[in-house]
PDB file of N, CA, C and O in Angstrom, chain B, residues numbered from 101:
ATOM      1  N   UNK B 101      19.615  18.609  44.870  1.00  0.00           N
ATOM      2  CA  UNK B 101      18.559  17.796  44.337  1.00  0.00           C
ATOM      3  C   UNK B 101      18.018  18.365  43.030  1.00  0.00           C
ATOM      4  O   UNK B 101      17.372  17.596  42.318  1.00  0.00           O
ATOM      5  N   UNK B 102      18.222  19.726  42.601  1.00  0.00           N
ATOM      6  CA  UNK B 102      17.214  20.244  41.758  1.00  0.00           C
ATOM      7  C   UNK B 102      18.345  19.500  40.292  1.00  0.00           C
ATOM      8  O   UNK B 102      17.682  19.088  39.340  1.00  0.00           O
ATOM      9  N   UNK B 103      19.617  19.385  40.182  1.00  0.00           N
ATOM     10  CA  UNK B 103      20.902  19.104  39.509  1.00  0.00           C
ATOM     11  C   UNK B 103      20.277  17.585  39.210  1.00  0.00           C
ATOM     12  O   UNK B 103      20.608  17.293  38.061  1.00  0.00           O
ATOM     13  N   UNK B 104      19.585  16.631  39.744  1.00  0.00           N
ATOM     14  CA  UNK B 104      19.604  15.823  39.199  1.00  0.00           C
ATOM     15  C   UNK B 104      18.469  15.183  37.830  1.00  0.00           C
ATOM     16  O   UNK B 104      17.297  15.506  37.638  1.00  0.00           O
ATOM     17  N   UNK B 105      19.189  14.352  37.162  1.00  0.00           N
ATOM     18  CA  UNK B 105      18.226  14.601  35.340  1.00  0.00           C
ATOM     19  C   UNK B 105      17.068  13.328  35.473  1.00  0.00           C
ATOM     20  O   UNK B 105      17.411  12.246  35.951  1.00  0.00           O
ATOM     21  N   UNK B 106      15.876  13.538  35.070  1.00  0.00           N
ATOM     22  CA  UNK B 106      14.974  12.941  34.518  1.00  0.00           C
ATOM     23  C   UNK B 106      15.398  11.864  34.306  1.00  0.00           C
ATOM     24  O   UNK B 106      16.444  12.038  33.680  1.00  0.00           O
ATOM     25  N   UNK B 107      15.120  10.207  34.529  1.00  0.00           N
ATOM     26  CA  UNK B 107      16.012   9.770  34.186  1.00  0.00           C
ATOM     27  C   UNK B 107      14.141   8.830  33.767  1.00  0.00           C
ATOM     28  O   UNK B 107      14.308   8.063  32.818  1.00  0.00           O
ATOM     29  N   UNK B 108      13.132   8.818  34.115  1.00  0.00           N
ATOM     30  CA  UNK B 108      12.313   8.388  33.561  1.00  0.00           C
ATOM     31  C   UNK B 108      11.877   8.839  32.374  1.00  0.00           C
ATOM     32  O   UNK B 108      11.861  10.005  31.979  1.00  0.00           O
ATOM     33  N   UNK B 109      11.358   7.409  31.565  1.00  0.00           N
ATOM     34  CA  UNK B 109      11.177   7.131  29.818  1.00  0.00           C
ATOM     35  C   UNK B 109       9.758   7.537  29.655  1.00  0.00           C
ATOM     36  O   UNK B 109       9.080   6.684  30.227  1.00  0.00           O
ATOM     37  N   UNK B 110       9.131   8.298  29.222  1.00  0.00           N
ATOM     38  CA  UNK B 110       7.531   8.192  28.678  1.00  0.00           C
ATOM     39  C   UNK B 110       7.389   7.438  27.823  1.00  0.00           C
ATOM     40  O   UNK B 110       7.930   7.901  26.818  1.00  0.00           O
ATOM     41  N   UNK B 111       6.828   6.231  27.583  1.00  0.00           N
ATOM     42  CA  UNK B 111       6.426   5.244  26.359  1.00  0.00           C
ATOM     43  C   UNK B 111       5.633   6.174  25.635  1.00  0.00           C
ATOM     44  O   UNK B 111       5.526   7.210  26.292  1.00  0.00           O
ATOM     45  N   UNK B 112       4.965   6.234  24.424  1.00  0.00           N
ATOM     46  CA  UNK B 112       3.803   6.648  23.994  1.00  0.00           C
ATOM     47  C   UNK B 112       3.116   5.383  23.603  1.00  0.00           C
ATOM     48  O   UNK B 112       3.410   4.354  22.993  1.00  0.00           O
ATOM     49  N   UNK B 113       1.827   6.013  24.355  1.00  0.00           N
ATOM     50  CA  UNK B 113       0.721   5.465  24.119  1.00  0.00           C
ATOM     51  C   UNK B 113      -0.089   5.015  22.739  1.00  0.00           C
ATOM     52  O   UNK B 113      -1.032   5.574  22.180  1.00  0.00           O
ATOM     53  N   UNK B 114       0.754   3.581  22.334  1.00  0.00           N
ATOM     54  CA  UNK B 114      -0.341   3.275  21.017  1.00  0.00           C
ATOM     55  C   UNK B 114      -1.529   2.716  21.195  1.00  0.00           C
ATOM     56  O   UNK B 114      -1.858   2.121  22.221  1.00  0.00           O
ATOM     57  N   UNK B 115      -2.400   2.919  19.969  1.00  0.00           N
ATOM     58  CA  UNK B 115      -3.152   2.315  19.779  1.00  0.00           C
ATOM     59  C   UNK B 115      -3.136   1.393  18.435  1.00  0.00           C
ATOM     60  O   UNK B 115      -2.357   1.613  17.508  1.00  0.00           O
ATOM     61  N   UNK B 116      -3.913   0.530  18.439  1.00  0.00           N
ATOM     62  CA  UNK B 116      -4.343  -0.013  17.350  1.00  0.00           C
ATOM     63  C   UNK B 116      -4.169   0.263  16.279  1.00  0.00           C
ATOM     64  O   UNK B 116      -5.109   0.999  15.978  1.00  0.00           O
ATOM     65  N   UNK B 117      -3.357   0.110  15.227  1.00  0.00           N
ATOM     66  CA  UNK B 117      -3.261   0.474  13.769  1.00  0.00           C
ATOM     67  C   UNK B 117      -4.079   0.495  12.805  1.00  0.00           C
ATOM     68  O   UNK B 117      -3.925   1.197  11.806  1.00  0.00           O
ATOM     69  N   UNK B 118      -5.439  -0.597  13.089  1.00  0.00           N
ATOM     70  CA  UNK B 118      -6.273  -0.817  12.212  1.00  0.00           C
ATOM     71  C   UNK B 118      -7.465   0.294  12.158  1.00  0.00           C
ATOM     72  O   UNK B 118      -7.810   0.885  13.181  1.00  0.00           O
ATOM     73  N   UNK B 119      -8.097   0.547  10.830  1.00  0.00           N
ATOM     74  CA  UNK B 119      -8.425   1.740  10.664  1.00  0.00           C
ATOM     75  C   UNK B 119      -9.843   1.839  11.445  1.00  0.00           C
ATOM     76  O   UNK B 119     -10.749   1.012  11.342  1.00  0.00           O
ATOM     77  N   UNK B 120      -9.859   2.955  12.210  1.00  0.00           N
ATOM     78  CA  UNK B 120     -11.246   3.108  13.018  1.00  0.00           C
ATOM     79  C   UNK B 120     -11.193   2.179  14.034  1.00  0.00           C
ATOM     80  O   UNK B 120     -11.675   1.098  13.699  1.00  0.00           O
ATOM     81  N   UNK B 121     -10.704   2.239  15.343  1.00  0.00           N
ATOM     82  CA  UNK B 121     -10.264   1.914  16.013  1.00  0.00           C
ATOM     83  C   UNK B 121      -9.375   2.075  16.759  1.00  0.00           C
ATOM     84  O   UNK B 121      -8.237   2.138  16.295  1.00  0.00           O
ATOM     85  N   UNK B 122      -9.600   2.199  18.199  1.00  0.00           N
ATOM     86  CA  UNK B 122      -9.291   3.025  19.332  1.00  0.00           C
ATOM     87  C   UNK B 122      -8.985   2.535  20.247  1.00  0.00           C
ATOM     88  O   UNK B 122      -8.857   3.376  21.137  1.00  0.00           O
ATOM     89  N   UNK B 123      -8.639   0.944  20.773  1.00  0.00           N
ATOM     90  CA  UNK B 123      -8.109   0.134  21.124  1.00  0.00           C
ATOM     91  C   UNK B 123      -6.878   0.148  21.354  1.00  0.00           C
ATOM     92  O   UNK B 123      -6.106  -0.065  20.419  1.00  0.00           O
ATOM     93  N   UNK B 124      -6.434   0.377  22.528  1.00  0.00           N
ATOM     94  CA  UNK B 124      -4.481   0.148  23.339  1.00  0.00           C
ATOM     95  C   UNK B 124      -4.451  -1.066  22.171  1.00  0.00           C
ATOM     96  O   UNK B 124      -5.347  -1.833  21.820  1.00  0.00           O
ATOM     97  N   UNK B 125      -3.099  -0.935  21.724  1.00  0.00           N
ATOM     98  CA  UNK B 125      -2.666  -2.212  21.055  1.00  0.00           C
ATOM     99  C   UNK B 125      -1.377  -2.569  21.911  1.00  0.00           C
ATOM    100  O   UNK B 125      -0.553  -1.787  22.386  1.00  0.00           O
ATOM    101  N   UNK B 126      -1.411  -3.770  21.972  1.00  0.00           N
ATOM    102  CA  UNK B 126      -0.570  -4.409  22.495  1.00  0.00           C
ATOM    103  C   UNK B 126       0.219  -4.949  22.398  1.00  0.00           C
ATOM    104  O   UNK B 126       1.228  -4.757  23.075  1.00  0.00           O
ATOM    105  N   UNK B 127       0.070  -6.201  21.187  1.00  0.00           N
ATOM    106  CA  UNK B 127       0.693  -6.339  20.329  1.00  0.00           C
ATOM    107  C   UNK B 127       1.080  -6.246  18.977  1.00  0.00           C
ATOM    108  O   UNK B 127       0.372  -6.939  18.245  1.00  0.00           O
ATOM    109  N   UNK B 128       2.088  -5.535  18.333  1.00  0.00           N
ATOM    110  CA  UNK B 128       2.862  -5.310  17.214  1.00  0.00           C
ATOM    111  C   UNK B 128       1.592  -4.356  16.623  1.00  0.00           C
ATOM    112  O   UNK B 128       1.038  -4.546  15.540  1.00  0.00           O
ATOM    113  N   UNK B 129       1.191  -3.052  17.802  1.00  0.00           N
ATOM    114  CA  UNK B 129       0.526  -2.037  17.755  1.00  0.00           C
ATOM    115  C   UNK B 129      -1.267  -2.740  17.274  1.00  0.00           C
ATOM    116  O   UNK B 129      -1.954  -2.120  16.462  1.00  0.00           O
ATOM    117  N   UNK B 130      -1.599  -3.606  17.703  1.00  0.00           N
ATOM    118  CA  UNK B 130      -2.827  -4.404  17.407  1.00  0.00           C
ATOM    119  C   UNK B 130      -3.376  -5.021  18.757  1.00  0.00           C
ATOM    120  O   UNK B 130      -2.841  -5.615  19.693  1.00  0.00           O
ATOM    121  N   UNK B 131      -5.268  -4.447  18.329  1.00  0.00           N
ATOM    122  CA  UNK B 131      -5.679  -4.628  19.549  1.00  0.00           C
ATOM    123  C   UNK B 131      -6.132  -6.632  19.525  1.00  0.00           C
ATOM    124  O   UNK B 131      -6.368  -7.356  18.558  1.00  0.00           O
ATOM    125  N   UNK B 132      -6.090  -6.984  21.162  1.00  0.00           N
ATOM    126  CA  UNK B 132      -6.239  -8.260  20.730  1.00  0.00           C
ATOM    127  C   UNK B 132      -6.828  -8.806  19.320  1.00  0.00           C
ATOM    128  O   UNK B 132      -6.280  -9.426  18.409  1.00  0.00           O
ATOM    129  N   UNK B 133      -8.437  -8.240  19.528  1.00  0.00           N
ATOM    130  CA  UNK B 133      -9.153  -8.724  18.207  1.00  0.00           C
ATOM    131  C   UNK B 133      -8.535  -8.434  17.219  1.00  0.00           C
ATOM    132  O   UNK B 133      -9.374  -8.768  16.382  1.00  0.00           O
ATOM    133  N   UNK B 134      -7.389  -7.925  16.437  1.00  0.00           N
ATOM    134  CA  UNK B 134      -7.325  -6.992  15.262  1.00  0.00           C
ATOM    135  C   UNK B 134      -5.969  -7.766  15.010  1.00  0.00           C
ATOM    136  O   UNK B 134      -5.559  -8.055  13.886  1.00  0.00           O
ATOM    137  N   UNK B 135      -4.976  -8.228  16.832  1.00  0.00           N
ATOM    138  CA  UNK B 135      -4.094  -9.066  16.239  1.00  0.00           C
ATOM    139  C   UNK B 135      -4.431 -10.480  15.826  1.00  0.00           C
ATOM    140  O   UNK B 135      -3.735 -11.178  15.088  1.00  0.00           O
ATOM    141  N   UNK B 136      -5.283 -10.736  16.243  1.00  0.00           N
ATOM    142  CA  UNK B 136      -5.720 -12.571  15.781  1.00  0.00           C
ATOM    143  C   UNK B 136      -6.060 -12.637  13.927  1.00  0.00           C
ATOM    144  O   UNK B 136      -5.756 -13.423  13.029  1.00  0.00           O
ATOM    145  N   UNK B 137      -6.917 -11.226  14.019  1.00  0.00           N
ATOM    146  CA  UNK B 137      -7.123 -10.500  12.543  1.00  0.00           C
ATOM    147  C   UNK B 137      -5.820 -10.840  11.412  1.00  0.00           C
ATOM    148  O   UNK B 137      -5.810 -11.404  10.318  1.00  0.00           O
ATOM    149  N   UNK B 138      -4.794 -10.231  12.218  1.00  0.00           N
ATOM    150  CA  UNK B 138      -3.153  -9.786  11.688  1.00  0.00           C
ATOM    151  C   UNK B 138      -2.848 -11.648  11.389  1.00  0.00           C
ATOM    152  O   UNK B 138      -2.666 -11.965  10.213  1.00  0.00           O
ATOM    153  N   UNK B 139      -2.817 -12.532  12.233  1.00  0.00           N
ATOM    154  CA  UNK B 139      -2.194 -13.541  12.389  1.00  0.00           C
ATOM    155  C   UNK B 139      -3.191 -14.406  11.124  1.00  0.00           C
ATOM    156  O   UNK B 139      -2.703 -14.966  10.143  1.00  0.00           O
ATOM    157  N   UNK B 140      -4.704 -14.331  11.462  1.00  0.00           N
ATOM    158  CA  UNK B 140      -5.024 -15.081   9.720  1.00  0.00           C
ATOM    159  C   UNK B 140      -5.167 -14.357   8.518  1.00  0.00           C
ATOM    160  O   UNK B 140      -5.848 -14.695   7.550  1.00  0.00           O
ATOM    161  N   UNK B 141      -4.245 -12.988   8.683  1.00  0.00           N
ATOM    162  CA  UNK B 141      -4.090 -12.430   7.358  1.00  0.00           C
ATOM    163  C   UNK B 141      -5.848 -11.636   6.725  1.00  0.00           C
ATOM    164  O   UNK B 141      -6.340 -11.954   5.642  1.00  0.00           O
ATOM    165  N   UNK B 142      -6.251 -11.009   7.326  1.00  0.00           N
ATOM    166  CA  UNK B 142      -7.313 -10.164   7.552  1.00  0.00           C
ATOM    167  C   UNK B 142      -6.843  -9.192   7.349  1.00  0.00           C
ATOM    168  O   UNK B 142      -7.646  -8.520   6.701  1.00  0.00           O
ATOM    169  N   UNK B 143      -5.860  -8.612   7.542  1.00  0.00           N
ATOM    170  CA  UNK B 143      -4.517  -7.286   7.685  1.00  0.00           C
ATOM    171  C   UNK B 143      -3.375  -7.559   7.771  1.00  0.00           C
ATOM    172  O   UNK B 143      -2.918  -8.600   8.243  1.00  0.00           O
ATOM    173  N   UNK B 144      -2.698  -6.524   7.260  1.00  0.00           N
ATOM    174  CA  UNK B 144      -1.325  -6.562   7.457  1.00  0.00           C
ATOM    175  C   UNK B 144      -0.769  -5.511   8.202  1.00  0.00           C
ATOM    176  O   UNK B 144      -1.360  -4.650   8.853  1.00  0.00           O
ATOM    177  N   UNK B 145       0.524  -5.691   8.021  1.00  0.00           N
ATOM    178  CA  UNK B 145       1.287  -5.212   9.272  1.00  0.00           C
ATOM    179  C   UNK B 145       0.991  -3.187   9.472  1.00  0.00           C
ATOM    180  O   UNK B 145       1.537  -2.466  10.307  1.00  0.00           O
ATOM    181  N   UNK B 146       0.528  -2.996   8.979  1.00  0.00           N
ATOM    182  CA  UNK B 146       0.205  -1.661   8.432  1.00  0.00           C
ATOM    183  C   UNK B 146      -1.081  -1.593   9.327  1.00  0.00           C
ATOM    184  O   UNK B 146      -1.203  -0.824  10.280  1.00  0.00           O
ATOM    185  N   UNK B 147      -1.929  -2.402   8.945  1.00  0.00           N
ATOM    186  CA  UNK B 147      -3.242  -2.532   9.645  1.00  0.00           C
ATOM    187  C   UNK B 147      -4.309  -2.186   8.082  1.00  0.00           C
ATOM    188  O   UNK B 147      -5.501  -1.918   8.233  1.00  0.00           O
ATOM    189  N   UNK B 148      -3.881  -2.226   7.121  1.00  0.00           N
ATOM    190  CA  UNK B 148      -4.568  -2.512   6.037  1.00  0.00           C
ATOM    191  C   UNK B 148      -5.116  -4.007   5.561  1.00  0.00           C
ATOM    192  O   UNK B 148      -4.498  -5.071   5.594  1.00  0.00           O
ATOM    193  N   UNK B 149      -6.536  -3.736   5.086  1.00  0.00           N
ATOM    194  CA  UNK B 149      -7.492  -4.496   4.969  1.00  0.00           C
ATOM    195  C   UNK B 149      -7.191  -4.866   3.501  1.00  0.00           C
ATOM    196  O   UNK B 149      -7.329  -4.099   2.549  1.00  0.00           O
ATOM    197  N   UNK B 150      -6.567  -6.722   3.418  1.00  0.00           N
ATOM    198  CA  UNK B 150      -6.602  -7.233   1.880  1.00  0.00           C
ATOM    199  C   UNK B 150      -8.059  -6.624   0.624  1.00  0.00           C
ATOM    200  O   UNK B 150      -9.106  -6.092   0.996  1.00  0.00           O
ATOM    201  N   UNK B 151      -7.595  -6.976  -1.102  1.00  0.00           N
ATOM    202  CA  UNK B 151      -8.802  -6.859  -1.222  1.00  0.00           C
ATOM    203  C   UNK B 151      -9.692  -7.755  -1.408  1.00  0.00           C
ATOM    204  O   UNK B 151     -10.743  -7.544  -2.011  1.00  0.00           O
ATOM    205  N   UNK B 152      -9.335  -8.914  -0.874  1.00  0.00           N
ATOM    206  CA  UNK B 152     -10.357 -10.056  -1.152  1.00  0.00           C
ATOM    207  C   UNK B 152     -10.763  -9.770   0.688  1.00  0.00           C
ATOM    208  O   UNK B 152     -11.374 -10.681   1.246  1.00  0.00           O
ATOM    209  N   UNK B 153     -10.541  -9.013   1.186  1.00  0.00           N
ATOM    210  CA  UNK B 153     -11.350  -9.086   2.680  1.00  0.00           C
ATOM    211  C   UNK B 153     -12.078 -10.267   3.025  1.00  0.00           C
ATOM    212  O   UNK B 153     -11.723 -11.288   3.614  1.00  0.00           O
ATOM    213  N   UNK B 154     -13.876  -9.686   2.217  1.00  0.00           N
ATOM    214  CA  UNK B 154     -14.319 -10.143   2.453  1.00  0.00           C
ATOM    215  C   UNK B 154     -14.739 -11.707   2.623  1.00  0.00           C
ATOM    216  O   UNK B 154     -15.611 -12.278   3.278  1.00  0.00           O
ATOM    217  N   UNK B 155     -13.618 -12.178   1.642  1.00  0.00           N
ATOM    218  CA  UNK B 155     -13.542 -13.809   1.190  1.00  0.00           C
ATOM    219  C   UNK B 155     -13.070 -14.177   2.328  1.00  0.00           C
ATOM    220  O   UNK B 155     -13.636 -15.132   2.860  1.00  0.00           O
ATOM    221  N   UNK B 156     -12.111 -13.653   2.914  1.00  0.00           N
ATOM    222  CA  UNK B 156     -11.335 -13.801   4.013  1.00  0.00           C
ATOM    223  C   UNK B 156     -11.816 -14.211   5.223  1.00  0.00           C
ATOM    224  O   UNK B 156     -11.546 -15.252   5.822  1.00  0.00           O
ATOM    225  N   UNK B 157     -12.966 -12.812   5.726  1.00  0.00           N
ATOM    226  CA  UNK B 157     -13.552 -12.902   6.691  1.00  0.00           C
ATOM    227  C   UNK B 157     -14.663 -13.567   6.478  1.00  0.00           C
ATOM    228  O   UNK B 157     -15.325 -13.463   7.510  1.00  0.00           O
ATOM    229  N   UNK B 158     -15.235 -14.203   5.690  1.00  0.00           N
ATOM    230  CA  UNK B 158     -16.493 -14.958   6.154  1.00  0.00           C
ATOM    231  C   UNK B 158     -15.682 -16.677   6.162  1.00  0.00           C
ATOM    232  O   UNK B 158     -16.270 -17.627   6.680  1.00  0.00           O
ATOM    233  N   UNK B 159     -14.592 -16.795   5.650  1.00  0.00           N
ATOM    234  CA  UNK B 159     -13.850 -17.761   5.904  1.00  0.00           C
ATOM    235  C   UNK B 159     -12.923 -18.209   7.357  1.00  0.00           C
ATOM    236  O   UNK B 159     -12.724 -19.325   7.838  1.00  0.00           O
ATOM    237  N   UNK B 160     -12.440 -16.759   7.834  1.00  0.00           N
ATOM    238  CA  UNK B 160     -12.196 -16.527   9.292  1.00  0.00           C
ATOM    239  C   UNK B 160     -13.796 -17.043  10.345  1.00  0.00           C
ATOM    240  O   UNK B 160     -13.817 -17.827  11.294  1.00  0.00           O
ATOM    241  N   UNK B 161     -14.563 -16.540   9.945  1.00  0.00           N
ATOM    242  CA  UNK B 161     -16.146 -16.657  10.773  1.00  0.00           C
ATOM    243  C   UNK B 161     -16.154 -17.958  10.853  1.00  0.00           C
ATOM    244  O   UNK B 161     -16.119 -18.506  11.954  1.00  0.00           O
ATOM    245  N   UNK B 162     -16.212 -18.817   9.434  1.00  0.00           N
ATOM    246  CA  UNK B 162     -16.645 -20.118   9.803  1.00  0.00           C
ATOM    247  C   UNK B 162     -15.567 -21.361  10.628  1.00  0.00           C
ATOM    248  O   UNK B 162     -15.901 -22.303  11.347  1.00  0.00           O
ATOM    249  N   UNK B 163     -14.260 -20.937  10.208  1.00  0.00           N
ATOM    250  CA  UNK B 163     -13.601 -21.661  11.162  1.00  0.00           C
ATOM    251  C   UNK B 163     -13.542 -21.242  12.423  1.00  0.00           C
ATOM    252  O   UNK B 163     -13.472 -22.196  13.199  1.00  0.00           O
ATOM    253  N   UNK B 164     -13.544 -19.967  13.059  1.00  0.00           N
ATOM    254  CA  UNK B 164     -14.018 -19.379  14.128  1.00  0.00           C
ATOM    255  C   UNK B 164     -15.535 -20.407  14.335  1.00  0.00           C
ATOM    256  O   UNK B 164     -15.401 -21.405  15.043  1.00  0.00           O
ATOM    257  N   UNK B 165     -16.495 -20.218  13.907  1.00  0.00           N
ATOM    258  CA  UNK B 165     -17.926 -20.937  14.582  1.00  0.00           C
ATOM    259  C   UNK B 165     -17.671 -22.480  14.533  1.00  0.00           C
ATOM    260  O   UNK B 165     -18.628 -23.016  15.092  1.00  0.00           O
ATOM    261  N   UNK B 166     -16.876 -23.305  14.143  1.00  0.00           N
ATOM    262  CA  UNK B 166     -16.495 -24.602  14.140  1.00  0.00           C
ATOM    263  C   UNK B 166     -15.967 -25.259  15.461  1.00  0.00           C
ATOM    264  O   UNK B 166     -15.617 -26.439  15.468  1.00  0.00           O
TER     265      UNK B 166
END
């Protein structure tokens, strides 16, 4: 018994790509909130913040509050 090999994988544990933030990511290393972020272009695949951001996100907000 001692002869036989490890045959279990350790995943590593990501988190979230986006900066400051500590969130399991889940998908394409993004935590829910941060991938919906990713999908209207708030960030990119990196988890970097455009520089019109802010145009972005108060434009994300209002179709979000609609």
């Amino acid at each position: 018994m001692s002869d036989q090999k490890n045959n279990v994988v350790s995943l590593p544990t990501s988190t979230c790509c986006v900066e400051k933030c500590g969130k399991k990511g889940d998908r394409l290393s993004f935590c829910p909130e941060h991938y919906m972020w990713f999908k209207e272009g708030l960030v990119n695949k990196k988890g970097q913040r455009p520089l019109d951001f802010d145009k972005k996100f108060q434009a994300f907000q209002m179709k979000k509050a609609a």
